[in-house]
C-alpha positions in Angstrom: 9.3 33.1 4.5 7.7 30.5 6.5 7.4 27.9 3.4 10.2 27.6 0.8 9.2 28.4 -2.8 10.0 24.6 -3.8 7.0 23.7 -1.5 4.7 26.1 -2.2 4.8 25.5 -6.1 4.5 21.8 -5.1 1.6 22.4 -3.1 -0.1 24.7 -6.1 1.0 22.0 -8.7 -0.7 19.3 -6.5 -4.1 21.0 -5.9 -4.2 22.1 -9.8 -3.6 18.9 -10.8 -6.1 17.2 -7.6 -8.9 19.9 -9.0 -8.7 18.9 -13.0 -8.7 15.8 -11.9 -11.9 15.6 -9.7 -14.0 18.0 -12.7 -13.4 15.6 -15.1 -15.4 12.2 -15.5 -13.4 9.4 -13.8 -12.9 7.8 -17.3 -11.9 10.4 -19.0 -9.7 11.3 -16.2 -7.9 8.1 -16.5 -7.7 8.7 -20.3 -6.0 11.8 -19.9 -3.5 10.1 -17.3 -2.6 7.4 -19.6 -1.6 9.2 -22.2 0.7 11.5 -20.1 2.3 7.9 -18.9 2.9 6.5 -22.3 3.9 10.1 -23.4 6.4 10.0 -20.1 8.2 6.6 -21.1 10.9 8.0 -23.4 12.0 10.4 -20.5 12.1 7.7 -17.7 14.7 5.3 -19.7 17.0 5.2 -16.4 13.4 4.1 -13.6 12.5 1.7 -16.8 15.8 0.2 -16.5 15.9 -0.4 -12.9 12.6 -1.9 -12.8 13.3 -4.5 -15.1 16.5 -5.4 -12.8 14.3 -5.5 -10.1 12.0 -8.0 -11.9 14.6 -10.3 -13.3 16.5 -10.6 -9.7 12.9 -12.1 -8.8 11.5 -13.8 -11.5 15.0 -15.0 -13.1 14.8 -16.3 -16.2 10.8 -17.1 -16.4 10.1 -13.6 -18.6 12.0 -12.8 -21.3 13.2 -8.8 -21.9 10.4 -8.2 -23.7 7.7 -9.3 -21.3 10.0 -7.8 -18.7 9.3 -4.7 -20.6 6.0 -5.0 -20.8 5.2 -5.6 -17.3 7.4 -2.5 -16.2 4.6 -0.5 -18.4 1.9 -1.5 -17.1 3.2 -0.9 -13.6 3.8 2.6 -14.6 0.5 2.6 -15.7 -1.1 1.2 -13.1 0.8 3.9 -10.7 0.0 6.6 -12.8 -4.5 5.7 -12.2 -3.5 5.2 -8.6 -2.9 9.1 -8.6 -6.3 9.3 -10.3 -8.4 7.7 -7.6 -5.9 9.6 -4.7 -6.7 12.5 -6.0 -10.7 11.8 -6.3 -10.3 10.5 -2.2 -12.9 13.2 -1.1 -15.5 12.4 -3.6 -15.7 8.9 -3.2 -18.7 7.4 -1.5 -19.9 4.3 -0.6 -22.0 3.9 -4.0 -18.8 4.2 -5.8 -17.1 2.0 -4.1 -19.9 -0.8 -4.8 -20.3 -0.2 -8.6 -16.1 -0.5 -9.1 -14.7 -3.3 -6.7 -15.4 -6.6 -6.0 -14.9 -6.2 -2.2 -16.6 -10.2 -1.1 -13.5 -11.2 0.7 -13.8 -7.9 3.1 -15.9 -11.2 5.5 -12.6 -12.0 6.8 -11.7 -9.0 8.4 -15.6 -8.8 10.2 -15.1 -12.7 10.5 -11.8 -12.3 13.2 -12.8 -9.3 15.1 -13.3 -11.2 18.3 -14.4 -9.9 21.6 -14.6 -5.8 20.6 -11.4 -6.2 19.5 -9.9 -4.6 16.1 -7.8 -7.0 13.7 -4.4 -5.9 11.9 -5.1 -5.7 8.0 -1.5 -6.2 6.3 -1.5 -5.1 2.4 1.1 -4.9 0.3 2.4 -1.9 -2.3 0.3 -3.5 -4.8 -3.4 -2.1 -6.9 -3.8 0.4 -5.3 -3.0 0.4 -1.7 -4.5 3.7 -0.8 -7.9 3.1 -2.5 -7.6 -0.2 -0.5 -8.0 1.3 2.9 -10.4 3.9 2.3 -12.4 1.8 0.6 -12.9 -0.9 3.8 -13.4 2.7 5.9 -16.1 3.2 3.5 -17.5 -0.2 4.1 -17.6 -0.2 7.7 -14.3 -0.5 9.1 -12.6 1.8 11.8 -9.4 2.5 10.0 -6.3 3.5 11.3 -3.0 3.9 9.2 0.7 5.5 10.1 1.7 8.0 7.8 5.3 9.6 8.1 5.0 13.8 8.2 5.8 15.5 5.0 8.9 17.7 4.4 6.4 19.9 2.5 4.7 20.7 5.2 1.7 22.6 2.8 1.2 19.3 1.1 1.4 17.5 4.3 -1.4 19.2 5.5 -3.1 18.8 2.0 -2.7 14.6 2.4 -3.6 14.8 5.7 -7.1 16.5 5.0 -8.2 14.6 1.7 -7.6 11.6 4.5 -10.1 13.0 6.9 -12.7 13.1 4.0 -13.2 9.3 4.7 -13.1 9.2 8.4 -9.6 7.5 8.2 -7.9 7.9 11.3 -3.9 8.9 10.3 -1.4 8.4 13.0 1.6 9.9 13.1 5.0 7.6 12.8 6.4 8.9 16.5 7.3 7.4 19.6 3.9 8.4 21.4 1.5 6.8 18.6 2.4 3.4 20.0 -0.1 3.3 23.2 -2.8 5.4 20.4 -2.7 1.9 18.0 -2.7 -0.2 20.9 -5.7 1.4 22.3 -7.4 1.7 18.9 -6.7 -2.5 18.4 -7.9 -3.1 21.6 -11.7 -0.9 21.0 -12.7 -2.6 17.8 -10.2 -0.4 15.2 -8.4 -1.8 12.3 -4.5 -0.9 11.5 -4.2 -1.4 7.9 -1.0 -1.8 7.5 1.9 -2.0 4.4 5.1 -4.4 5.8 6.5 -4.6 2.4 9.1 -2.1 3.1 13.1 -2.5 3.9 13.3 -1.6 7.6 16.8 -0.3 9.3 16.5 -1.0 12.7 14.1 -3.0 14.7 13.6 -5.5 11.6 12.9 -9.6 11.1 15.1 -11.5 8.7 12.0 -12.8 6.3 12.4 -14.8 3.0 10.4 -12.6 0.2 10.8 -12.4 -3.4 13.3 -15.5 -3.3 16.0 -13.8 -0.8 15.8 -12.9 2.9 14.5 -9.1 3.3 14.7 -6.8 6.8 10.8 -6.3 6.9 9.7 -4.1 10.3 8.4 -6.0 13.1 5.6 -3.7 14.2 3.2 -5.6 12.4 3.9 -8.7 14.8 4.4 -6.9 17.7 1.0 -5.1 17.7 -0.8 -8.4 16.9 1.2 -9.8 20.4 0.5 -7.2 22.7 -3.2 -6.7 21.8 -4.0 -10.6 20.7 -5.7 -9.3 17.4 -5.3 -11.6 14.1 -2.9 -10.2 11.1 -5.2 -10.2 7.8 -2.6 -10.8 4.6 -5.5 -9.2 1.6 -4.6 -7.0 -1.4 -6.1 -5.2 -3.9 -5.3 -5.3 -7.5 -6.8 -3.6 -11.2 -8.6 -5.0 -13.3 -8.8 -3.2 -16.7 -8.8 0.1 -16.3 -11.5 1.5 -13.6 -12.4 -2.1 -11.7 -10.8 -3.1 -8.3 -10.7 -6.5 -6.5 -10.0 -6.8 -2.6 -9.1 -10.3 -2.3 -7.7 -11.6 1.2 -5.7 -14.5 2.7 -6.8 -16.7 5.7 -5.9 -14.6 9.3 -2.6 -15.5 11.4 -3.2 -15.3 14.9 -0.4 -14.6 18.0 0.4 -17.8 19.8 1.3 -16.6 23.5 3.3 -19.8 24.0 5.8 -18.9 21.8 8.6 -16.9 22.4 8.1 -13.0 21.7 10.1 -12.4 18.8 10.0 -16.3 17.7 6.2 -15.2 17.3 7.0 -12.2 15.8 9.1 -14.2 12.8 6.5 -17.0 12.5 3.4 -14.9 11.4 5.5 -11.9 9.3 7.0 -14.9 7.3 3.4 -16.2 6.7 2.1 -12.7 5.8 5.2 -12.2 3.7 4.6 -15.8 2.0 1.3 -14.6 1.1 1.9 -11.6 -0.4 4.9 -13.4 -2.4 2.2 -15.7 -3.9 0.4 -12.7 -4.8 2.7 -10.8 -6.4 4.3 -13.5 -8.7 0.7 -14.5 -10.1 0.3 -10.5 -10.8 3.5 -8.8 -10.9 2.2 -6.0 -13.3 0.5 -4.6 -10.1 3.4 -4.2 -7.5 5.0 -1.5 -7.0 8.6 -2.0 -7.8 9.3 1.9 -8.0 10.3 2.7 -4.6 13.6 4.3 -4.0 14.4 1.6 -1.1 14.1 -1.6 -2.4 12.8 -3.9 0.0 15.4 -6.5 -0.8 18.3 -3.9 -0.5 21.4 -3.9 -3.0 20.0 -2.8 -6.1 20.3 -5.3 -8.7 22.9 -4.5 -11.7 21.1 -3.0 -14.6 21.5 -4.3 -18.1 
C-alpha cells in the first residue's frame, strides 16, 4: 500500500471536516467549533494543566489560578477558530479580508521595501498566524513562507494546495531552499516568518518570556546577506470573527557589526517585541506546542 491507513483516514477526516466547514456560514461555523472546544475541555485536563504551568513560569504570580484558567480557555478557543479560517483558506478573497481585519499597520512593510528589494516579516504563534500571511498576500505582498513536509504525505499535499489558493509561495525547509529565499528577498518578495520556536542547532541565546530561549538564527542571517529590514507585526482576535494586524517599527542589518553580533542584536529586538506583545494579550499565544520555546517544561501543579 503506498499510504498507511492512519494517513489516509487522516486525510478523509481533514477534507470532511475542511468541506463542512467551508458550506457553512462563517459564523455559524465558528459557533459550531466553539461548542466542540468547550465540549473538549473535560477530556484535555492533562494540555489544560500544562498550559497553565507554562503561563505561571512567565507571568509568576501577576494571575491568580483562576485567571490562569481562564486565559488557557480562551487560547483553546482561540486555536480551535484558527482551524475555521485554515480551513476556509481557498475561499477567502480580498473583500473578506477588508470587512474582518483592521490591516492599517500593513504601511510598514510597503514603507521598508527599498530598492526592489523584499523585507523579512517576523510574526509570532499568536491570532492567527496563518490567516496573518495570507491575508498580506491578499493585500499585495509577494509572500514566501518555509513549511516543513508532512509525514502524511496525503495531507501534505492537501496543505500544500489550499496554500497555492492564495498565491503563497511555500518553500520547502531543505538545504537547497536557502539560495530560493535569498533570491526571492533580493526581487521584491516577503519571508514571513515565525522565530518563536526552540531551535537545536544553529540557534542565538535570546531573553524571551523572562528567561534566555535558543531561538533560530535564520531570521538574522537572511536580513544580513540580503540587507532587507526584519518587520516584528502580529495579528491577534478580537471577539469572535474580527482580526487586527498590528506591527512594530523595522530593524535593519548593520554591516559594521560583526556577523553573528548582528545576528543577536536584531533577533533580541524582534524577540523584545513580540514579548511586549504577548504579555499585554496572553489569551492569543499559542502556548500549546509540544516544544516549548523555553525548553524544560515547567512542573505542573
Amino acid at each position: 500500500m503506498k499510504y498507511k491507513l492512519k494517513h489516509i483516514v487522516e486525510y478523509a477526516f481533514m477534507r470532511g471536516v475542511g468541506e463542512l466547514i467551508n458550506i457553512l456560514p462563517y459564523r455559524v461555523a465558528l459557533g459550531l467549533v466553539w461548542f466542540i472546544a468547550t465540549a473538549s475541555l473535560p477530556f484535555i485536563g492533562g494540555l489544560m494543566r500544562r498550559t497553565r504551568a507554562r503561563l505561571r513560569q512567565v507571568f509568576g504570580q501577576r494571575y491568580s489560578e483562576r485567571e490562569l484558567a481562564r486565559i488557557a480557555r480562551r487560547a483553546w478557543r482561540n486555536l480551535c477558530f484558527n482551524v475555521v479560517e485554515t480551513f476556509r483558506v481557498p475561499s477567502m478573497t480580498l473583500d473578506w479580508v477588508n470587512r474582518v481585519a483592521d490591516h492599517k499597520d500593513i504601511h510598514i512593510v510597503f514603507d521598508n521595501m527599498k530598492d526592489g528589494k523584499g523585507a523579512i516579516l517576523a510574526v509570532p504563534h499568536m491570532g492567527n498566524w496563518e490567516f496573518a500571511g495570507v491575508g498580506t498576500q491578499l493585500l499585495g505582498l509577494r509572500i514566501m513562507i518555509i513549511v516543513r513536509r508532512q509525514r502524511n504525505l496525503l495531507l501534505d499535499a492537501f496543505l500544500h494546495r489550499m496554500r497555492e489558493y492564495t498565491g503563497v509561495e511555500a518553500i520547502r525547509r531543505e538545504a537547497h531552499s536557502f539560495a530560493g529565499i535569498v533570491r526571492g528577498l533580493k526581487t521584491g518578495k516577503v519571508l514571513a516568518i515565525l522565530p518563536d520556536l526552540r531551535a537545536k542547532a544553529d540557534y542565538l541565546p535570546i531573553r524571551f518570556l523572562g528567561t534566555t530561549a535558543q531561538i533560530p538564527a535564520g531570521m538574522a542571517a537572511f536580513a544580513r546577506r540580503t540587507g532587507v529590514p526584519i518587520i516584528p507585526a502580529f495579528a491577534r482576535r478580537v471577539g469572535w470573527s474580527r482580526h487586527k494586524w498590528e506591527g512594530f517599527e523595522p530593524i535593519w542589518p548593520d554591516p559594521a557589526l560583526d556577523e553573528r553580533e548582528d545576528w543577536k542584536r536584531m533577533t533580541q529586538y524582534v524577540m523584545d517585541c513580540f514579548d511586549r506583545a504577548i504579555r499585554e494579550y496572553p489569551d492569543q499565544y499559542f502556548w500549546f506546542n509540544g516544544r516549548w520555546v523555553l525548553g524544560e517544561e515547567p512542573r505542573e501543579p
